[in-house]
GUKOL-208687 format. One record per residue (C-alpha): residue in one letter; y, z, x. Coordinates in steps of 0.02 Angstrom, whole numbers, plus 50000, padded with zeros to 5 digits. Layout:
% residues N
aYZX ...
This chain:
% residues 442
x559945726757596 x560205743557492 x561465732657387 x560365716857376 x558505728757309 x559755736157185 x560255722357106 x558555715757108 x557885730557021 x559205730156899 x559055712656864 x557115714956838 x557235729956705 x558665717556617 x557335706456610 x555805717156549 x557085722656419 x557515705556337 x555745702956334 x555255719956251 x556695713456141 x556375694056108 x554445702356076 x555105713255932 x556035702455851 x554745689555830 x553505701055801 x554565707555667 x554875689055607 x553115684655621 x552585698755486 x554115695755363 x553405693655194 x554095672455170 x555205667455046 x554665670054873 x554565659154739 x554025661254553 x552405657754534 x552125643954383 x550265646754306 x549545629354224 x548295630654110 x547245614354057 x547075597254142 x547575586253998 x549095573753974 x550055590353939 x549695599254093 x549305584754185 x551025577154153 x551965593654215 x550745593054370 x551505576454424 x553365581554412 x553455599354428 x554685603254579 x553455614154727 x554885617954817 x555415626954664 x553925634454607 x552325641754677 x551315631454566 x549455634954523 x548085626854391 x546825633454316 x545445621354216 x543735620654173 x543755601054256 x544375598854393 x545075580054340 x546315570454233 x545425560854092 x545975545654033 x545775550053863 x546035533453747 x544745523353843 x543475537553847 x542365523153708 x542275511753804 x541415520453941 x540115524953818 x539395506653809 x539745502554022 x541275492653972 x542255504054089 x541355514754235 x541575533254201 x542585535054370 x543785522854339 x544755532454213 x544845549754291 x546015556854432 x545575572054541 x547075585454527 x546755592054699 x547085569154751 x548355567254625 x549325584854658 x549055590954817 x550445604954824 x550045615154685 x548615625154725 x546885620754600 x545515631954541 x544115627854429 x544065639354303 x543995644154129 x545595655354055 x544705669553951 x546325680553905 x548035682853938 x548995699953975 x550885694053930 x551475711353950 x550555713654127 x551015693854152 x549085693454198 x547805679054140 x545875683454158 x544785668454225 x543125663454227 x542525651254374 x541685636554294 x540365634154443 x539915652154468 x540275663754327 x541555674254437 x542895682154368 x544485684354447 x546375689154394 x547965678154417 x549825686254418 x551355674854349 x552985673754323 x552955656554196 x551235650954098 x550975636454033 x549485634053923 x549255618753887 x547185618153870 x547055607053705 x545695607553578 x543935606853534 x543045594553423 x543245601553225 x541445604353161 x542075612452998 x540515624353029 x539465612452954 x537705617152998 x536585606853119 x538405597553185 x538375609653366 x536495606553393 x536025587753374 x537685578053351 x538735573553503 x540585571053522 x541705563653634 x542875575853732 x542345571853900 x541625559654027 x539835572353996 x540035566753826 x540075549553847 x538875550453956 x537615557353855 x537765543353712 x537795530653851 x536005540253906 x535495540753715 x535695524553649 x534645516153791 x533485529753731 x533345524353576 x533205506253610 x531785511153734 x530955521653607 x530935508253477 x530165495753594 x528795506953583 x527245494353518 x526485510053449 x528015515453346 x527875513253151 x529235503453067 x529925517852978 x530445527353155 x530885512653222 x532455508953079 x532755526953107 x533045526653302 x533815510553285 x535165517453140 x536915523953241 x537885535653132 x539835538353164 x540515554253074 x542425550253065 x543505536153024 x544915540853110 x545345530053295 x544335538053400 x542725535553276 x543415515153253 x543495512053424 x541735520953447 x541045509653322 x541915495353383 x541265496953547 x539415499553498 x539505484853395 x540015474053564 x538635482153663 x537445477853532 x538085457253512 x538435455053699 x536945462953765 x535585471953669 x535275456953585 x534745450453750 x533985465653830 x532935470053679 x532675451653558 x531225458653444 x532145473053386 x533975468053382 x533915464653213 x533725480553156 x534905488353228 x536145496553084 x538015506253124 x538565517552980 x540425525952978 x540805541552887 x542425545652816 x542695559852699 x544515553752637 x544425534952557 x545285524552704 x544795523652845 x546165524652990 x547275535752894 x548645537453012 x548835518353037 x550005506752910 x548875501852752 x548635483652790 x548065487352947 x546635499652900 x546015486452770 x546015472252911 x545015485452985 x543735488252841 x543315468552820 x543065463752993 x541875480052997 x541065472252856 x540875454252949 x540175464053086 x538915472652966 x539575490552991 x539305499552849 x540785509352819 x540475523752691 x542135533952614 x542415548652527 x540685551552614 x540405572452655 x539275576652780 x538645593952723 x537205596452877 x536265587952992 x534665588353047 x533575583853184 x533405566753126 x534485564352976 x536175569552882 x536425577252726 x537925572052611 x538615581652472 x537875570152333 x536315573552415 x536205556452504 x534995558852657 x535355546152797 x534225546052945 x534645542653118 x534335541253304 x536075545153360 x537625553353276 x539365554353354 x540355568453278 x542375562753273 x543325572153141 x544875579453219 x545175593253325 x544985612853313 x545695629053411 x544805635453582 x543875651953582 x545425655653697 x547055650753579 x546115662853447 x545965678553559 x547865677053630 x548925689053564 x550365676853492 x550835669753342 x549815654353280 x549925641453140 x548065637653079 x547485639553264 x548925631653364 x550255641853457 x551975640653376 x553235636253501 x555195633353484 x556245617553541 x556095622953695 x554025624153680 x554195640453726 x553095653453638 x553695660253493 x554325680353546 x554165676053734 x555205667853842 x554205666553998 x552745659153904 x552675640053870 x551135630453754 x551165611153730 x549785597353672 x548425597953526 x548565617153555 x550345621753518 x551405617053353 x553135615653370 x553925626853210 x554735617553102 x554485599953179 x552465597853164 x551925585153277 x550315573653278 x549065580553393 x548915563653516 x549005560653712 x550645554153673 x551395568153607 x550505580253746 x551295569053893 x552945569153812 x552885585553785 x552345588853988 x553535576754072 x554735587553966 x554235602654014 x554135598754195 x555945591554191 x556605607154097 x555645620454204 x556585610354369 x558445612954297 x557935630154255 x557495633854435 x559235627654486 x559855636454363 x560335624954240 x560035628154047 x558695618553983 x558825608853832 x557505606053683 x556155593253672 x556465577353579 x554735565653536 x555075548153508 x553425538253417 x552975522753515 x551595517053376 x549635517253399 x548525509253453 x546445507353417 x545175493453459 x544155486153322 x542945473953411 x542375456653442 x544095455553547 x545335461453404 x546395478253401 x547785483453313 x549625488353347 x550565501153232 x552205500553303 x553965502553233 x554455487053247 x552955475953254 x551405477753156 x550005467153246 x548075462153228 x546835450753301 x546595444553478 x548435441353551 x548545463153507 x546835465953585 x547845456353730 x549375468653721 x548135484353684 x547225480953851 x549005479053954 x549645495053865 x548385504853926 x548195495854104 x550105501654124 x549695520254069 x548585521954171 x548695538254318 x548535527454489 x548335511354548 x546725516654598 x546175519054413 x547035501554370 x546275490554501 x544665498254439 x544755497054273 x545375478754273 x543555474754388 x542475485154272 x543405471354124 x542905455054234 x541085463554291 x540795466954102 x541415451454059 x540425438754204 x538635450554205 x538735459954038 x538485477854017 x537215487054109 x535715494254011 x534935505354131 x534455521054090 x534355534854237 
């Protein structure tokens, strides 16, 4: 018995040991800091950043985004959303849907430490500021509209950057149509309301134009019979084509079906200010108006001008490898970075390129591959022009009329993020197509 309670209490301390043990060591496990990775900072929701979103490895990198939206915007069919051609919705893809690993926060970048590797943010919904540590920044948060601090353009123009952009002309050119249905209205407010001016002649202005123009045959003419016909679309250029960018021929295809469609397009035409209800040339022209989109290029951020790096007329200069010039752990691509050297249209297709690049690159560098530098290869343009035409400026092919309106539309379908935002889009075409546009205002 002495031989059989020894054992027994020898077996049971054993046992309370290799528990106090087992205990330890997973209570030392359990508190073990996890495997680090480098933590990737993305700044901007664009094609750029949106692009190196999609294909950035996670398993890689500790990946985080930073933007004032917290979507991807479909960028080149931003018009037609203006006139209820396409939905708002249809065209934009949520990053936390669309990239669930990386971890999101809606914010606004106000500063960059590079020596701390510290960026300063701003949340966008509640003003609170916050600091983010990285390894690897990206900045890839684009550009603002280019007012050329003309006076007046900030306060009662609008431009078309965003789905709240497009909204708003959408809002203001039922507005005006409701306004001049007024019976009380004289006849001189009414041509005013009724006038739509379009500062810029370059695609985005075109397709703006374009657009209207549809809305107006299609629709308004329907909606609102006794006023229809005064109804008057202006476009401002301040260089003497139109389309500049685009092969010659095209741009003057462009011009004469703008004239058939009684758009008034006005070069070498500088807007010098604009008022509450008219714009000012520089030969003293006055042109009044009940809306005015403002499309005449792009400008730098508040936030490229404050960074502490070297910059070419407001954009970041980057090398091949898009990094920034003097750092190495510091990337920029899209309408806000210029490759030295190698200047680069500022387009969506560039931007993409440029992130699908970057993404790819930033992967063999975290297997420790070299990277190698950035090539962009031009697939052509694209615009709309109305009444079912568009044009193609491609290398190979130069195309107008309504078989390229045909290829625009299936260019763009394919481009598109998901097949969520193609299966929508291609409805919002038939719905606009069987019952019109919708003119509600609300």
């Amino acid at each position: 018995m002495r031989t059989y309670e020894l054992i027994r209490r020898e077996a049971t301390a054993l046992g309370t040991a290799i528990f106090l043990l087992h205990s330890s060591v997973t209570s030392r496990i359990r508190h073990m800091p996890p495997h680090t990775k480098p933590t990737l900072i993305v700044l901007g929701s664009g094609f750029g950043g949106f692009s190196l979103l999609k294909r950035i490895d996670t398993h890689l990198y500790n990946v985080i985004a930073v933007s004032s939206r917290n979507h991807f915007l479909f960028t080149p069919l931003l018009p037609s959303t203006t006139v209820g051609t396409i939905e708002f919705r249809s065209i934009i893809e949520p990053i936390r849907v669309a990239c669930p690993a990386a971890t999101f926060y809606q914010a606004e970048a106000l500063s960059v430490d590079p020596g701390q590797r510290v960026v300063e943010c701003e949340g966008s919904l509640d003003g609170k500021r916050f600091t983010l540590s990285y390894d690897l920044l990206v900045i890839a948060v684009g550009a603002l509209s280019n007012t050329f601090n003309i006076p007046g353009v900030e306060k009662y123009a609008l431009f078309l950057k965003e789905v709240a952009d497009a909204r708003s002309i959408r809002q203001r050119i039922i507005e005006c149509f409701e306004r001049a249905s007024n019976p009380a209205i004289s006849e001189e407010e009414l041509r005013r309301l009724l006038h739509f001016v379009v500062v810029g002649g370059g695609p985005t202005g075109v397709e703006f134009a374009a657009e209207l123009h549809d809305l107006l045959e299609d629709d308004l003419r329907k909606a609102y019979p006794r006023i229809a016909s005064d109804v008057r679309i202006t476009l401002l250029e301040a260089a003497e084509h139109i389309l500049n960018t685009f092969d010659k021929e095209l741009s003057a295809y462009t011009r004469k079906l703008f004239q058939r469609q009684r758009i008034d397009v006005r070069t070498g035409s500088f807007v010098v200010r604009v008022e509450e209800a008219k714009i000012i040339l520089q030969d003293g022209t006055e042109i009044p108006y009940g809306l005015v989109v403002w499309s005449t290029g792009i400008g730098p951020t508040k936030f490229i001008l404050s960074l502490p790096f070297a910059k070419d007329r407001g954009r970041l200069i980057v090398d091949p490898f898009l990094r920034v010039k003097g750092w190495t752990n510091v990337y920029a691509l899209g309408d806000c970075a210029v490759v030295e050297g190698n200047e680069l249209p500022a387009t969506s297709q560039v931007a993409q390129q440029q992130g699908m690049y970057l993404a790819k690159e930033l992967n063999r560098l975290g297997r420790g591959v070299s990277p190698r530098p950035f090539r962009h290869h031009h697939y052509g343009m694209l615009a709309y022009v109305g009444s079912g035409r568009a044009l193609a400026d491609l290398a190979k092919f130069k195309g107008k009329g309504f078989v390229t309106w045909i290829f625009w539309r299936s260019a763009y379908l394919t481009k598109l993020v998901s097949w969520k935002n193609k299966t929508l889009v291609v409805f919002d075409w038939v719905k606009a197509f069987v019952f019109g546009r919708d003119v509600s205002r609300f």
